[in-house]
N, C-alpha and C positions, 0 to 999 in steps of 0.2 A: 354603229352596230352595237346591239345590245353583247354583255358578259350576264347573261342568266337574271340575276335579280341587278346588276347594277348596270351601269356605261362603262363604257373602256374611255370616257373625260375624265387626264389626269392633270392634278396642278401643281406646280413647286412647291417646297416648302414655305419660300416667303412671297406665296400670292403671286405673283410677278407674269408668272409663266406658265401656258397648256401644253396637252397635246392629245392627240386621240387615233385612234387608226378605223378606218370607211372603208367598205368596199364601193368598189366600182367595176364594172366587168368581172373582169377574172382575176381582178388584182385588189390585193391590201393598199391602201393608199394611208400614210403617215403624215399626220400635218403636226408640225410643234411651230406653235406661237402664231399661228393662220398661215403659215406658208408650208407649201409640198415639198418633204423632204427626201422620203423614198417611196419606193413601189415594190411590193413583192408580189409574186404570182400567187396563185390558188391553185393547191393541187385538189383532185376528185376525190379526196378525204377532208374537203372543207379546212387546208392551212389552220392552225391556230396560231395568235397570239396571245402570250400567257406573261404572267409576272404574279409578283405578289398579290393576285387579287384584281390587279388592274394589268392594263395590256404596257402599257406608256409610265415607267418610273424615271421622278428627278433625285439627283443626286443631293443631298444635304446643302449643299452650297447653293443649289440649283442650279449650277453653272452646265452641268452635264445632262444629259436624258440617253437613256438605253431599255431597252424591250430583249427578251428571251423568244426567240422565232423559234416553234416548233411545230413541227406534221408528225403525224401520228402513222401517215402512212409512206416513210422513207421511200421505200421501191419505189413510189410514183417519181419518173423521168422529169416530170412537168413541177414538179416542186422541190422547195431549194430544205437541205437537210438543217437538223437544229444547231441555231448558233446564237450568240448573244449580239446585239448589233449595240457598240458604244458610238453615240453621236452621231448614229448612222453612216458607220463604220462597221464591216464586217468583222466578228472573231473567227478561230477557225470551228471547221464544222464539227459536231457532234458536243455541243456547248449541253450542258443540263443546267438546270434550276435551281443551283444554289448561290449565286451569286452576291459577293457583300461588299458593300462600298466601306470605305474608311468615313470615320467621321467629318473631317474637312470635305468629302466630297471631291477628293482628287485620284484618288485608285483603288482601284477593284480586283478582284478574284475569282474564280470561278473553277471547274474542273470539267474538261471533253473528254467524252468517251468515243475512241477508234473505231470507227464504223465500221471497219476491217477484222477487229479484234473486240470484241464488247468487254473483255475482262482487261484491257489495258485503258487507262486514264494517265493525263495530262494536267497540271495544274497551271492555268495561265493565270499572270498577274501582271494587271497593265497592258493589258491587250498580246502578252508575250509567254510563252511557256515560257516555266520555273527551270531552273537547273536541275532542282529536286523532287521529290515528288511530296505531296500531301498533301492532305484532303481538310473537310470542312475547316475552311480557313476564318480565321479572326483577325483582323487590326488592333492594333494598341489603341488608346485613344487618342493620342500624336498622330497618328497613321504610319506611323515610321517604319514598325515592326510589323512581320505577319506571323502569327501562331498559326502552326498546322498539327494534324494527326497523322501518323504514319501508322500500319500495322505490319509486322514484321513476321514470318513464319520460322524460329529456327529449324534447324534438323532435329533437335530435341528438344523436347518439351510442350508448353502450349505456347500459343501466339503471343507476343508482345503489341502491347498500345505502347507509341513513343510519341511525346511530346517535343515540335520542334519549334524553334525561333529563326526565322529568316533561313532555314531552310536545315539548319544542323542541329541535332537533340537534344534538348535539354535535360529531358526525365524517360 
């Protein structure tokens, strides 16, 4: 299936490895490396898959591949809500688009919003919500550490930007 002016044929960093996603009937079909790996449905809002540009990204080591599923038309019964799928592995639902792997290519980030509550977010890291909360998340270049942003409201004053390290404030 065509992405507008490009393909959704993605390839590792070091060559090595594909993947692309086809439809077939009613369903997304995912192949990485010529073999079927999942199937998702089509909902009657034509499913998308989205990533940076391309549908199907590898992870810096290549070792990993994950994709950003989203429908634009939630309500629809017959299609599944947006999540990030690691390895073809489900995250939980209401995954959005900012998703950033660590340099080594071993864990990632990301933030769900509550389909229940749109102004409540979740930061999962590692396939696993945070303890803490914060947003646009960075790795060290170790991958050790995760910098996030928090914004704070007090009772007085204006809002605070806080800057956190593994999940406690630095600045």
């Amino acid at each position: 299936i065509s992405a507008g002016s490009g393909t959704r044929l993605s390839f590792s960093p070091d060559g090595t490895r594909f993947g692309y996603a086809g439809r077939q009937g009613q369903e997304w079909v995912i192949v990485i490396d010529g073999k079927e790996v999942l199937r998702r449905p089509i909902g009657t809002n034509e499913t998308l898959l989205r990533g940076a540009g391309i549908a199907i990204e590898f992870t810096p080591n290549s070792k990993h591949w994950f994709f950003h599923y989203y429908n634009p038309n939630e309500r629809d019964p017959r299609a599944d809500p947006p999540r990030l799928f690691w390895d073809g592995v489900p995250g939980p639902v209401g995954a959005e688009n900012d998703i950033v792997v660590s340099a080594d290519g071993e864990r990632y980030a990301y933030t769900v919003t509550n389909p229940a509550n749109p102004n409540q977010k979740v930061l999962i890291v590692d396939g696993k919500p945070a303890p803490t909360l914060g947003f646009t998340p960075v790795f060290t270049g170790d991958g050790l550490h995760l910098y996030t942003q928090r914004i704070t409201r007090p009772a007085v004053g204006p809002q605070v930007t806080e800057l956190l390290l593994d999940g406690r404030p630095i600045v």
